[in-house]
PDB file of N, CA, C, O and CB in Angstrom:
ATOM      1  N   UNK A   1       1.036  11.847 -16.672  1.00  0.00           N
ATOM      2  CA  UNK A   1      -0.060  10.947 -16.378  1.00  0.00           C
ATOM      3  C   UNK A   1      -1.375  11.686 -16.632  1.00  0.00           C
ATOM      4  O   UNK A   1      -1.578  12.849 -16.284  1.00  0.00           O
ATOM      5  CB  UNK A   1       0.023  10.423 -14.912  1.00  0.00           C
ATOM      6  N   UNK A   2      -2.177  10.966 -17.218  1.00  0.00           N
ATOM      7  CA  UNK A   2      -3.539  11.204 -17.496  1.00  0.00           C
ATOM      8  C   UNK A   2      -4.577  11.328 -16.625  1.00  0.00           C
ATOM      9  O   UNK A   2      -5.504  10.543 -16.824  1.00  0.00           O
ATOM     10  CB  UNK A   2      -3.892  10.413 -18.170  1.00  0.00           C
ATOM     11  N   UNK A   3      -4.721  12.300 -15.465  1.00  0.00           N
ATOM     12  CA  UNK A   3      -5.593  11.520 -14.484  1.00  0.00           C
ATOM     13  C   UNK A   3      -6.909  11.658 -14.759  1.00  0.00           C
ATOM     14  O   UNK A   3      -7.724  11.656 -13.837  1.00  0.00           O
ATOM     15  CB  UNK A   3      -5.423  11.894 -13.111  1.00  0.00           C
ATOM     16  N   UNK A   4      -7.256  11.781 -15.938  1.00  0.00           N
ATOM     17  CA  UNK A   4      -8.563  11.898 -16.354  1.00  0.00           C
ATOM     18  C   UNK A   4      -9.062  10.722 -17.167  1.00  0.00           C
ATOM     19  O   UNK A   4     -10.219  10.514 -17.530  1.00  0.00           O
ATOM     20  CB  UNK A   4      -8.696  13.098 -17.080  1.00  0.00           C
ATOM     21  N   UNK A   5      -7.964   9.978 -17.392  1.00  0.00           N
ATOM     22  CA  UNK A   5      -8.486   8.617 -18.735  1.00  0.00           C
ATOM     23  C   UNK A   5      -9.207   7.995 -17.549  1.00  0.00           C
ATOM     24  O   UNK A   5      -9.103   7.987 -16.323  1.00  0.00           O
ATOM     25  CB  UNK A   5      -6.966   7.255 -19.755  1.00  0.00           C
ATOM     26  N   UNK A   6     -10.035   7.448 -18.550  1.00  0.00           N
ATOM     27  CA  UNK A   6     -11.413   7.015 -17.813  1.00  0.00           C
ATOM     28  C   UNK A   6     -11.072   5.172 -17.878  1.00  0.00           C
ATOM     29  O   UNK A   6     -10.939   4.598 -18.959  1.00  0.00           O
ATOM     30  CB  UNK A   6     -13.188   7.671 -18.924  1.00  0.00           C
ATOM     31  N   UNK A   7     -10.971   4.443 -16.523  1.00  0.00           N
ATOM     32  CA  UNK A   7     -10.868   3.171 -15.959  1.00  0.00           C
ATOM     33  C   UNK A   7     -12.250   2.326 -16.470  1.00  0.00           C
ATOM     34  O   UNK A   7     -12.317   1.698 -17.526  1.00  0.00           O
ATOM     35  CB  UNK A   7     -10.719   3.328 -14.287  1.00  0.00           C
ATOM     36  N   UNK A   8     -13.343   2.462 -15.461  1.00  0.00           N
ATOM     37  CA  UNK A   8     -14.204   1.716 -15.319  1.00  0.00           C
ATOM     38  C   UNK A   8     -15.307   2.497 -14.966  1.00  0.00           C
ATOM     39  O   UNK A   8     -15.006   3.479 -14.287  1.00  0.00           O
ATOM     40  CB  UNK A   8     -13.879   0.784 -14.557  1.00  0.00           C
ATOM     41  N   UNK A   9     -16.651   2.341 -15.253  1.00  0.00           N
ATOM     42  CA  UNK A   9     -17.962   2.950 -14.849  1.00  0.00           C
ATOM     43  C   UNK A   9     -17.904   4.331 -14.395  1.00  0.00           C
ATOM     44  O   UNK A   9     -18.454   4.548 -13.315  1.00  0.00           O
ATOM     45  CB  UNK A   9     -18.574   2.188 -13.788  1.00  0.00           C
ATOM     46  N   UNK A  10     -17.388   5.252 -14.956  1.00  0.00           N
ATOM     47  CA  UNK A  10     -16.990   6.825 -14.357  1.00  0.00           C
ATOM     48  C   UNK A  10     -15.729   7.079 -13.769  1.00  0.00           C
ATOM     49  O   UNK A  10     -15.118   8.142 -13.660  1.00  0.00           O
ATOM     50  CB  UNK A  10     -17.895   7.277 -13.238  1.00  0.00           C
ATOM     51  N   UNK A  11     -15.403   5.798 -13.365  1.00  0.00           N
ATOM     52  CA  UNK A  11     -14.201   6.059 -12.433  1.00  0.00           C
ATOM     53  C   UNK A  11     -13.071   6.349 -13.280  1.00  0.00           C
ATOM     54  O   UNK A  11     -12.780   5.612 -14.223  1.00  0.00           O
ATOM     55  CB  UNK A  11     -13.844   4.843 -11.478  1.00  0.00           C
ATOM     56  N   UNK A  12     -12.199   7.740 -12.889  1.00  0.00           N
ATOM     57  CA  UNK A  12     -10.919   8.091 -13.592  1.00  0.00           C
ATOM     58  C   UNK A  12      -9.904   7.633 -13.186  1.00  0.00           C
ATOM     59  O   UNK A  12     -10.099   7.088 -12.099  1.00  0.00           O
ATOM     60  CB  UNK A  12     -10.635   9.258 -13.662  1.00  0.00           C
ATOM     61  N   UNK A  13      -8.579   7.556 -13.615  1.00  0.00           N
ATOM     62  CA  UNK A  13      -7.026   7.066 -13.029  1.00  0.00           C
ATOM     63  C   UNK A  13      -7.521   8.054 -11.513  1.00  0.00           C
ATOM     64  O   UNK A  13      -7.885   7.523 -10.464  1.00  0.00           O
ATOM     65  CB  UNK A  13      -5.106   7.795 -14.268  1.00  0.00           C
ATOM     66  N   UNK A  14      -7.412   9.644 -11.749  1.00  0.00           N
ATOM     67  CA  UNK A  14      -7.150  10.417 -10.649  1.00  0.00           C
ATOM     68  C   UNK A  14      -8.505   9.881  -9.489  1.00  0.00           C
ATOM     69  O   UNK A  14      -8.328  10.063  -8.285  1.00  0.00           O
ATOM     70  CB  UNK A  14      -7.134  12.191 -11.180  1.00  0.00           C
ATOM     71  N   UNK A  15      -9.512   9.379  -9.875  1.00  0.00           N
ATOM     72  CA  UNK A  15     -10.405   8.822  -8.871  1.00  0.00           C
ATOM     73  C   UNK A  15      -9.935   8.028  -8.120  1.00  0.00           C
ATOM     74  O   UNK A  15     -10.284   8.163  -6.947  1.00  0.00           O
ATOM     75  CB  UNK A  15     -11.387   8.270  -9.272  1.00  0.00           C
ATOM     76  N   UNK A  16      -9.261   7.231  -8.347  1.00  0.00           N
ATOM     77  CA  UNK A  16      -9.030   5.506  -8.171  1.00  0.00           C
ATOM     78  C   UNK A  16      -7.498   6.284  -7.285  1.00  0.00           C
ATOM     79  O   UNK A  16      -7.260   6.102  -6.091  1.00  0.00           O
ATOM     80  CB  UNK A  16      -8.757   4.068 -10.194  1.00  0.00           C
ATOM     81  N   UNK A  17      -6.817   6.958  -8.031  1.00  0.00           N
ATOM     82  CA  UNK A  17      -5.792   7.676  -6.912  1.00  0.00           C
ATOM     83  C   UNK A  17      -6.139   8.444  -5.750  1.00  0.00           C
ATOM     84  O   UNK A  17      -5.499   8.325  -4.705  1.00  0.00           O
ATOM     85  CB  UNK A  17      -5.009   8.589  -7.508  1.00  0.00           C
ATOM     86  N   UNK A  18      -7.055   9.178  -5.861  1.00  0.00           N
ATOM     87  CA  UNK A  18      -7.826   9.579  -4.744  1.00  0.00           C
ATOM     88  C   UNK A  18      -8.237   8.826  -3.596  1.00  0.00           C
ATOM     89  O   UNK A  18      -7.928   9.043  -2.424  1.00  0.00           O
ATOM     90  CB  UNK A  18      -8.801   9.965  -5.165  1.00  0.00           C
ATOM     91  N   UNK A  19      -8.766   8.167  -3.928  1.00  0.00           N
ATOM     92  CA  UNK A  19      -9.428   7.225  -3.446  1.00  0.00           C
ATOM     93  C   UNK A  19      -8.237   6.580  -1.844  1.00  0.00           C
ATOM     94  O   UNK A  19      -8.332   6.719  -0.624  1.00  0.00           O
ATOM     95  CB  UNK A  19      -9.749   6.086  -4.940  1.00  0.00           C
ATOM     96  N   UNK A  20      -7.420   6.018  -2.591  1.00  0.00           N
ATOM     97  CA  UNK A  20      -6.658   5.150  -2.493  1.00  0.00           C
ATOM     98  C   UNK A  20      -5.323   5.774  -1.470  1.00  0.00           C
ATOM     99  O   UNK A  20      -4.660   5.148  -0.643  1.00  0.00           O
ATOM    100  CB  UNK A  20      -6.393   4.698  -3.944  1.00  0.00           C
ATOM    101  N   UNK A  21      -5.208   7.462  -1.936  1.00  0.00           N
ATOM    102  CA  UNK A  21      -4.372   7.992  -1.023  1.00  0.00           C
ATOM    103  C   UNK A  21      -4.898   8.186   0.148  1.00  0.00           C
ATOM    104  O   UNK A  21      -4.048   8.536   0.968  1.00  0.00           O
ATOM    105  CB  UNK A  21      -3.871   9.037  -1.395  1.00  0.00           C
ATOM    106  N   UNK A  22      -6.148   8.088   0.639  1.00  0.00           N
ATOM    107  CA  UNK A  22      -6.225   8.742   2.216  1.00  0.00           C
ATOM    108  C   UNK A  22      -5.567   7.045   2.561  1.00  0.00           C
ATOM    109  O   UNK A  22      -4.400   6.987   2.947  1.00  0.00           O
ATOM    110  CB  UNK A  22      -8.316   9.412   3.099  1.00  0.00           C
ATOM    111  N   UNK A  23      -6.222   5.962   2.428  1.00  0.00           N
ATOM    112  CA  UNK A  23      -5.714   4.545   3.054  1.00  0.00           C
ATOM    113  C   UNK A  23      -4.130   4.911   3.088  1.00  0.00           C
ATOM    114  O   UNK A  23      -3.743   4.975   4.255  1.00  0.00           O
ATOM    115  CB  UNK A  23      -6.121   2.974   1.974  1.00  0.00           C
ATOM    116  N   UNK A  24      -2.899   5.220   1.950  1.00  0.00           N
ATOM    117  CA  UNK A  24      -1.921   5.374   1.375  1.00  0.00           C
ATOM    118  C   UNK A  24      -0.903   5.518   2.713  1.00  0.00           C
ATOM    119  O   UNK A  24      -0.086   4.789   3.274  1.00  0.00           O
ATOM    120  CB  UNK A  24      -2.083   6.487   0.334  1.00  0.00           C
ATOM    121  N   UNK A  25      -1.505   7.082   2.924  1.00  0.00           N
ATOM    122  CA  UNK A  25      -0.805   8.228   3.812  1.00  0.00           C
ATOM    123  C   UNK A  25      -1.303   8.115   5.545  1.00  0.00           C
ATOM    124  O   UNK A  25      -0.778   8.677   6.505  1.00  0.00           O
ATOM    125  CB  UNK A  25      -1.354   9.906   3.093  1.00  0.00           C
ATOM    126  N   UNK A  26      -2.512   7.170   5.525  1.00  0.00           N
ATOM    127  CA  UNK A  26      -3.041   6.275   7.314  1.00  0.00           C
ATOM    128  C   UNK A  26      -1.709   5.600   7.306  1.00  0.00           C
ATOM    129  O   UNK A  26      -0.947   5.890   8.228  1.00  0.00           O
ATOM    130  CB  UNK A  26      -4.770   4.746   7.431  1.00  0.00           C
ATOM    131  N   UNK A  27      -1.239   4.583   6.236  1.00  0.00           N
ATOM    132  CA  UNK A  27      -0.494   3.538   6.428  1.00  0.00           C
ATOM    133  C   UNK A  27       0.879   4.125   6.490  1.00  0.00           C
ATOM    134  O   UNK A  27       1.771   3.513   7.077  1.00  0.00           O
ATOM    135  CB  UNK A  27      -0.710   2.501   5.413  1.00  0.00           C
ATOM    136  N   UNK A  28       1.064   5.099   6.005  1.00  0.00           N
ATOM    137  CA  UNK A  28       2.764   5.542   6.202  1.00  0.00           C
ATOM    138  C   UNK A  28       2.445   6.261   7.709  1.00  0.00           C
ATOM    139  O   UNK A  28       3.306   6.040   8.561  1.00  0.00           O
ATOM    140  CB  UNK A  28       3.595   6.935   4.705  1.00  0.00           C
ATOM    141  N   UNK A  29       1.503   6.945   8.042  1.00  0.00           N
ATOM    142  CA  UNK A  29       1.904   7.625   9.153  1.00  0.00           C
ATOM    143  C   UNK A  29       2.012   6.095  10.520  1.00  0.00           C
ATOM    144  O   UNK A  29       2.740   5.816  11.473  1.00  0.00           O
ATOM    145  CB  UNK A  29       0.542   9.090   9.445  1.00  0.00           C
ATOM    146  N   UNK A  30       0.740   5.448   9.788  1.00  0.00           N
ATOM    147  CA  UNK A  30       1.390   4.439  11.047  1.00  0.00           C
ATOM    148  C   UNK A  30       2.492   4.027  11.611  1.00  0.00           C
ATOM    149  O   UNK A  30       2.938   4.102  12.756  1.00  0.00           O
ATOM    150  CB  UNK A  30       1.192   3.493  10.965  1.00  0.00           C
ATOM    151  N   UNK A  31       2.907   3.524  10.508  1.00  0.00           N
ATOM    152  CA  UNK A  31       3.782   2.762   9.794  1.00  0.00           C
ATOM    153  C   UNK A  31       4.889   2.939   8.606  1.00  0.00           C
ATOM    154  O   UNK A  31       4.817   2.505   7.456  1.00  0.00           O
ATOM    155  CB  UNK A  31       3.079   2.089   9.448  1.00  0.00           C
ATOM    156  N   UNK A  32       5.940   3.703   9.213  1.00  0.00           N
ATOM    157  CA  UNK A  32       6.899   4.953   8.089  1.00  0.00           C
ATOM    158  C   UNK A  32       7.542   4.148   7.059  1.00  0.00           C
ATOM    159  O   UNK A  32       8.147   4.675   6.125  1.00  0.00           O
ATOM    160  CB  UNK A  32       8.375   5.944   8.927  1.00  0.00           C
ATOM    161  N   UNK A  33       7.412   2.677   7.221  1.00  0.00           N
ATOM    162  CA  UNK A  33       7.713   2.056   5.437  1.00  0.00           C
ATOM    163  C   UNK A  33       6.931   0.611   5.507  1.00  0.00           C
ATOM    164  O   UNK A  33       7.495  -0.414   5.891  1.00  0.00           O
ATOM    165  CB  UNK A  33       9.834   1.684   4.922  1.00  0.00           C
ATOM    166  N   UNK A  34       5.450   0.669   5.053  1.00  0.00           N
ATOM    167  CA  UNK A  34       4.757  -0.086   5.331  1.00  0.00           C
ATOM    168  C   UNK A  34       4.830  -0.959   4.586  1.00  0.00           C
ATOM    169  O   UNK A  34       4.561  -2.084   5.007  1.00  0.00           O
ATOM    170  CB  UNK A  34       3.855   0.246   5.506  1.00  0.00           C
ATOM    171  N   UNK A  35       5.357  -0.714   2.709  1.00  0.00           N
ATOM    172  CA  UNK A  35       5.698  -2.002   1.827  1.00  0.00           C
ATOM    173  C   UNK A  35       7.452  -2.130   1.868  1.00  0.00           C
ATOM    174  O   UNK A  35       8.353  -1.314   2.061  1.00  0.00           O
ATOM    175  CB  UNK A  35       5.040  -1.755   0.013  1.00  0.00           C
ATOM    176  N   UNK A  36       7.422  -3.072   1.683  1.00  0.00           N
ATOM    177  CA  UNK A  36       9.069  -3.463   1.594  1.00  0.00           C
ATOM    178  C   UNK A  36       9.642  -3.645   0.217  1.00  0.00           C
ATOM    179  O   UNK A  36      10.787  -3.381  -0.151  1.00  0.00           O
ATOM    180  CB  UNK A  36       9.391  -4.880   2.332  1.00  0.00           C
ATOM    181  N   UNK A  37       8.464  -4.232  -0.608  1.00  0.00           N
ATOM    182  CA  UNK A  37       8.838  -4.494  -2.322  1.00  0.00           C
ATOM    183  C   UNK A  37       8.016  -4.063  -2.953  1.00  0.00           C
ATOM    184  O   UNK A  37       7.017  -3.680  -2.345  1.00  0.00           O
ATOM    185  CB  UNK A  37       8.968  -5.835  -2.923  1.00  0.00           C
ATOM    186  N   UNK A  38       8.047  -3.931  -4.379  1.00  0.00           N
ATOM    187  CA  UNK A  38       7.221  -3.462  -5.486  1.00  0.00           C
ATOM    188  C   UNK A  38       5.914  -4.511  -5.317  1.00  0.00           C
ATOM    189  O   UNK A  38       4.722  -4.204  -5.326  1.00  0.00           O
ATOM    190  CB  UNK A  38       8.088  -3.553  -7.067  1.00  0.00           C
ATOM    191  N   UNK A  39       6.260  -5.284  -5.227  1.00  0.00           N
ATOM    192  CA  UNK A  39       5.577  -6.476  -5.437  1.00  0.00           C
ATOM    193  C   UNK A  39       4.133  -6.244  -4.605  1.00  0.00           C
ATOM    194  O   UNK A  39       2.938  -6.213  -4.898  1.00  0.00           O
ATOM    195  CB  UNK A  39       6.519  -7.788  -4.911  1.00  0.00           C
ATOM    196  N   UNK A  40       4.775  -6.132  -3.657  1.00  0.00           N
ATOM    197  CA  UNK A  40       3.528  -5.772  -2.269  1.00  0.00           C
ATOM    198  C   UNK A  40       2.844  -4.858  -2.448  1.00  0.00           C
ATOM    199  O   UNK A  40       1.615  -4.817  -2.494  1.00  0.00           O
ATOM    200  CB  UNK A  40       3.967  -5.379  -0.863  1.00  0.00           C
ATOM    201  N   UNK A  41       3.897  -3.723  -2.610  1.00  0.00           N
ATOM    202  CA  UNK A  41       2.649  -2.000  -3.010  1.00  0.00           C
ATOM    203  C   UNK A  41       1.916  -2.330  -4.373  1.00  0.00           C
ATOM    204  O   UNK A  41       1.190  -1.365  -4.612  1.00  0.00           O
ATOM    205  CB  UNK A  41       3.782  -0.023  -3.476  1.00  0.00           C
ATOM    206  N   UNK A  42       1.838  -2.965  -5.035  1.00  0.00           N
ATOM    207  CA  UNK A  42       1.668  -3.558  -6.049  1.00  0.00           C
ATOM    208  C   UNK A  42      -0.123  -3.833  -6.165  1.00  0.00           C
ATOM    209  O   UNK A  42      -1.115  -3.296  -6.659  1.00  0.00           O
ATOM    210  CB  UNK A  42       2.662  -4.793  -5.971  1.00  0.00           C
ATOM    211  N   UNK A  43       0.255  -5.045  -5.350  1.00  0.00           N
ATOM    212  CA  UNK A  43      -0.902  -6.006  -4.774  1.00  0.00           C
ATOM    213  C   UNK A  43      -1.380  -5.332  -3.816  1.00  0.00           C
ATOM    214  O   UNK A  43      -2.607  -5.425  -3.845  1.00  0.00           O
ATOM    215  CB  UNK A  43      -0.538  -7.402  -4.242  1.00  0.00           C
ATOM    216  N   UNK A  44      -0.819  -4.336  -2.501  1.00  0.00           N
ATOM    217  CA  UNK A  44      -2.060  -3.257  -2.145  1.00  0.00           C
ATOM    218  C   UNK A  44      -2.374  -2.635  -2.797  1.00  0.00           C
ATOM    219  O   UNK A  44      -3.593  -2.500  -2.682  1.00  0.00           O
ATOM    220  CB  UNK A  44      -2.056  -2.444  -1.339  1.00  0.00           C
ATOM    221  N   UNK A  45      -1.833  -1.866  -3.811  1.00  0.00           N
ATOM    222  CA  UNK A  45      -2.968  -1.328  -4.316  1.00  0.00           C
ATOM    223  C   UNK A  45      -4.069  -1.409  -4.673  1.00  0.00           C
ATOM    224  O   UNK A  45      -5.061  -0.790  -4.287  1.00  0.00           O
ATOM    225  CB  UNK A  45      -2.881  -1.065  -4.808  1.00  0.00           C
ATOM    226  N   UNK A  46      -3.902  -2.596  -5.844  1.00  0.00           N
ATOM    227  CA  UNK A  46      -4.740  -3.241  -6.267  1.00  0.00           C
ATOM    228  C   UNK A  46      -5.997  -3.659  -4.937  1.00  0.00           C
ATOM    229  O   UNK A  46      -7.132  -3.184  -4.888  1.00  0.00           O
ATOM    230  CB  UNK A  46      -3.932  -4.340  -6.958  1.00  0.00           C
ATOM    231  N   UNK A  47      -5.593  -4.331  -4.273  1.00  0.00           N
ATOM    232  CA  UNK A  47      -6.542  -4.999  -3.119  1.00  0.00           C
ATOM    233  C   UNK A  47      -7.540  -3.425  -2.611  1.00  0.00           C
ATOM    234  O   UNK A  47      -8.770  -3.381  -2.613  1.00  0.00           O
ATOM    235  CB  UNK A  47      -5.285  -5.839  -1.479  1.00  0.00           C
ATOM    236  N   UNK A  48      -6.689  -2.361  -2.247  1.00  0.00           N
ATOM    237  CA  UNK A  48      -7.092  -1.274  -1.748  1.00  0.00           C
ATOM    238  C   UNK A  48      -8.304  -0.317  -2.506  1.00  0.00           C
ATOM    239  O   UNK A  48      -9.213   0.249  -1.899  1.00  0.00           O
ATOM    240  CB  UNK A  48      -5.908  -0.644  -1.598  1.00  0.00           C
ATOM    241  N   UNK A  49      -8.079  -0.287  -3.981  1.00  0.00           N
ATOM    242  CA  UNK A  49      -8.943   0.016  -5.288  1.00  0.00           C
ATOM    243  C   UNK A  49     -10.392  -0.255  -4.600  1.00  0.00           C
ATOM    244  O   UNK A  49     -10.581  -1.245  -3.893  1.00  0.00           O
ATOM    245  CB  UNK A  49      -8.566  -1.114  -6.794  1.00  0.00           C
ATOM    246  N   UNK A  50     -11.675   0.981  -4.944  1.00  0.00           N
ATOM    247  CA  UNK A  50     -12.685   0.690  -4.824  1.00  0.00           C
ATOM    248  C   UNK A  50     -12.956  -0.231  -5.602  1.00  0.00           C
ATOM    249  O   UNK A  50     -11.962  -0.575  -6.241  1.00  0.00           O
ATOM    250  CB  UNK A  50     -13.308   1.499  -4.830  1.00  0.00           C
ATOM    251  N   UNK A  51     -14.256  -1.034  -5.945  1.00  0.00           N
ATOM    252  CA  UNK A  51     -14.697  -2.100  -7.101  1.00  0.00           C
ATOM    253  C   UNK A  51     -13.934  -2.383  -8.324  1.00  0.00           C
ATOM    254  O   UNK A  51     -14.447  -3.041  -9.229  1.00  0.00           O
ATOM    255  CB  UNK A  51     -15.928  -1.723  -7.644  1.00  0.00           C
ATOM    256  N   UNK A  52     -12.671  -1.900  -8.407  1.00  0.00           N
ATOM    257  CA  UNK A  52     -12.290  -2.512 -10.033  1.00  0.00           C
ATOM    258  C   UNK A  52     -11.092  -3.121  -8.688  1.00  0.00           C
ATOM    259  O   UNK A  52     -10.718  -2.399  -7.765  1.00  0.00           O
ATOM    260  CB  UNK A  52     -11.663  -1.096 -11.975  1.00  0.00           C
ATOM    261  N   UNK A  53     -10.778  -4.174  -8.827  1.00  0.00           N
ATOM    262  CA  UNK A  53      -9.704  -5.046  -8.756  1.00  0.00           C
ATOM    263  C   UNK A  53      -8.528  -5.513  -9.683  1.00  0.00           C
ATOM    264  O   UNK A  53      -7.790  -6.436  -9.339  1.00  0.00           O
ATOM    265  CB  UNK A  53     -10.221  -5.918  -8.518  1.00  0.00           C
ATOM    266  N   UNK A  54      -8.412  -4.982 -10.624  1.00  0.00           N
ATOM    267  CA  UNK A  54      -7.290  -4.821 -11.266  1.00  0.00           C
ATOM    268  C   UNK A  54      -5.944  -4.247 -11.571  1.00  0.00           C
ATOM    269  O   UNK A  54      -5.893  -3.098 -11.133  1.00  0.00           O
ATOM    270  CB  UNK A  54      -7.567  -4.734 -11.715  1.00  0.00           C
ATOM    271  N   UNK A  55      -5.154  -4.507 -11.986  1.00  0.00           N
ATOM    272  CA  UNK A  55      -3.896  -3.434 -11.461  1.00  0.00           C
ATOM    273  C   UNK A  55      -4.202  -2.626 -13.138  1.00  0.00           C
ATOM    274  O   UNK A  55      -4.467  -2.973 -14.289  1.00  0.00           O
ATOM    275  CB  UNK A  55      -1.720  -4.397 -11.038  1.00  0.00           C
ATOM    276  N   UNK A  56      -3.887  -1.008 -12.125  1.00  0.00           N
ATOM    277  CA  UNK A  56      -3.970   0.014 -12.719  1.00  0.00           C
ATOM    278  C   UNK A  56      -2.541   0.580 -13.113  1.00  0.00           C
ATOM    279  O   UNK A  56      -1.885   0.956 -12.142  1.00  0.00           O
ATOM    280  CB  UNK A  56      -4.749   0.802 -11.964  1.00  0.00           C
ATOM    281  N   UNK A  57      -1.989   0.700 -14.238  1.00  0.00           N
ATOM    282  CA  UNK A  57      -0.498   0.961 -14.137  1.00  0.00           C
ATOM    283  C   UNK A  57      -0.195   2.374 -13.915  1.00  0.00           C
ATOM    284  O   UNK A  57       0.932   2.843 -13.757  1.00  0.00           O
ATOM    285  CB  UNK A  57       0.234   0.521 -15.382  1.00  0.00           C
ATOM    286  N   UNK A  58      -1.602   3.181 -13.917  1.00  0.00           N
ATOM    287  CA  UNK A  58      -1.217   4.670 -13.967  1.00  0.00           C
ATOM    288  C   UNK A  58      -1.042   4.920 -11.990  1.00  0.00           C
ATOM    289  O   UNK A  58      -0.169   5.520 -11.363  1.00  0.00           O
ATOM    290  CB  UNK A  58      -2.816   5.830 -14.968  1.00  0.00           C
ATOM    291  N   UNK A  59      -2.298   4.155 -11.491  1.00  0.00           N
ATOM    292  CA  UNK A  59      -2.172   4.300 -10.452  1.00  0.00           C
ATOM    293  C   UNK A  59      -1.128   3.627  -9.317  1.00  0.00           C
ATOM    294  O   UNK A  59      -0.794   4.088  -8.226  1.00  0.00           O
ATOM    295  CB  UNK A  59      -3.167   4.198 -10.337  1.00  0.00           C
ATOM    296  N   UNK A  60      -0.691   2.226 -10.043  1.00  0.00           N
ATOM    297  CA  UNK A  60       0.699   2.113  -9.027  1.00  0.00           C
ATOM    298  C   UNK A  60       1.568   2.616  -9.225  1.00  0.00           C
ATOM    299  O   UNK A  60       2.136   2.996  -8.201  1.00  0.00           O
ATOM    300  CB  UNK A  60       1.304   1.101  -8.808  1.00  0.00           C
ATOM    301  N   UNK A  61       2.085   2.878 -10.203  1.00  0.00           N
ATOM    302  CA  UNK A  61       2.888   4.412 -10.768  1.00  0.00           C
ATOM    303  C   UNK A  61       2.947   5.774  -9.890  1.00  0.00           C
ATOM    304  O   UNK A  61       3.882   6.568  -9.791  1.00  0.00           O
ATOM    305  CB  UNK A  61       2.080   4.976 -12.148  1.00  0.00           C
ATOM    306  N   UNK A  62       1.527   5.810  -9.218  1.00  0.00           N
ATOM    307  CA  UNK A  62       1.809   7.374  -8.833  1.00  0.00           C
ATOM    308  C   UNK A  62       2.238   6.671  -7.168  1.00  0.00           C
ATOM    309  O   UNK A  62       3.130   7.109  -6.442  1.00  0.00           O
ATOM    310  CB  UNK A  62       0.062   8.820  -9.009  1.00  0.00           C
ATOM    311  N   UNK A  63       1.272   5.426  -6.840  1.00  0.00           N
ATOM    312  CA  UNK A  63       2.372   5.185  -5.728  1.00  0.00           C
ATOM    313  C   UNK A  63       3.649   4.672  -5.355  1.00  0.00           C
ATOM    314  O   UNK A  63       4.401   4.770  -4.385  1.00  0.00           O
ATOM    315  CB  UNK A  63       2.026   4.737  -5.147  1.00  0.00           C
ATOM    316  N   UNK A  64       3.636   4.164  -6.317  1.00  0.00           N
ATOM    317  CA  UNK A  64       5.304   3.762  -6.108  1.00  0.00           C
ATOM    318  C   UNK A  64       6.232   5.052  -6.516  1.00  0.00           C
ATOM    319  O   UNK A  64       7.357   4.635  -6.240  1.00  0.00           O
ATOM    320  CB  UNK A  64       5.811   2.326  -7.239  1.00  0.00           C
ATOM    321  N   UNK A  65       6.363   6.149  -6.931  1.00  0.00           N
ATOM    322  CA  UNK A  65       6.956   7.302  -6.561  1.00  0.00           C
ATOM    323  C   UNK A  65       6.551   7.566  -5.517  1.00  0.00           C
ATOM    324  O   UNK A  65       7.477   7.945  -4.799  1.00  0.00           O
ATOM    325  CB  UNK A  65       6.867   8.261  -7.278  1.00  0.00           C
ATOM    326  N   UNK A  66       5.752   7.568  -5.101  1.00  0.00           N
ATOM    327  CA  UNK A  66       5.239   7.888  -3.393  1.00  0.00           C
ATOM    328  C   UNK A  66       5.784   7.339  -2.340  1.00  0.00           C
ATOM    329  O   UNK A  66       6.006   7.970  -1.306  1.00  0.00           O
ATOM    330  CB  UNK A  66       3.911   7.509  -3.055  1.00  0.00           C
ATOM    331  N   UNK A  67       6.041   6.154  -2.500  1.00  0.00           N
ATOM    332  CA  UNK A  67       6.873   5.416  -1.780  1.00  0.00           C
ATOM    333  C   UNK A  67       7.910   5.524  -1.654  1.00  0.00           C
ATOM    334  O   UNK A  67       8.150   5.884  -0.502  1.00  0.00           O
ATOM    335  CB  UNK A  67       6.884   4.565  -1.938  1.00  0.00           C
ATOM    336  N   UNK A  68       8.851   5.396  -2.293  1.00  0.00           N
ATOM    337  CA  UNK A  68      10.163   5.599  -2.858  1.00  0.00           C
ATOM    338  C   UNK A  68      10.376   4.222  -2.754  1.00  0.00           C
ATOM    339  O   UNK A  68      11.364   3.917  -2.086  1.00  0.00           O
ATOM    340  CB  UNK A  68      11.234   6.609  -2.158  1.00  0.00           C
ATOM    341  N   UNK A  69       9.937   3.605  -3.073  1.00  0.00           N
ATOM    342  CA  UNK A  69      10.928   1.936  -3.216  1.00  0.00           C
ATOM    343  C   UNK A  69      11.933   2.141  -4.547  1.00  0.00           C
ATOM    344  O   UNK A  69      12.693   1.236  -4.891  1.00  0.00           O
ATOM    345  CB  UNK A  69       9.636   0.193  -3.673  1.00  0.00           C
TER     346      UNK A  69
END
């Protein structure tokens, strides 16, 4: 993975992953399997993403290994 290809307005894949893991790793410690399907970690991510709202395939990629679904 590229975490340097560049997304949107500066923002890199590894930004947008950054970003996105502190929320990531709140929600597992809460909560030790907080998505149930792809589908869902999916659409949080996306929802979770600073200003670009789009699904990022590099970045649900690095969470869904994270997950282990």
């Amino acid at each position: 993975m590229n975490r340097d290809k560049h997304i949107w307005e500066g923002w890199t894949v590894g930004d947008f992953i950054d970003y996105v893991d502190v929320t990531f790793n709140m929600a597992n410690h809460i909560n030790r399997r907080p998505f149930t399907n792809k589908a869902e970690l999916k659409q949080w991510v996306k929802d979770s993403q600073p200003y670009y709202k789009k699904h990022i395939p590099e970045v649900y990629n690095y969470f869904l290994k994270k997950s282990g679904l």
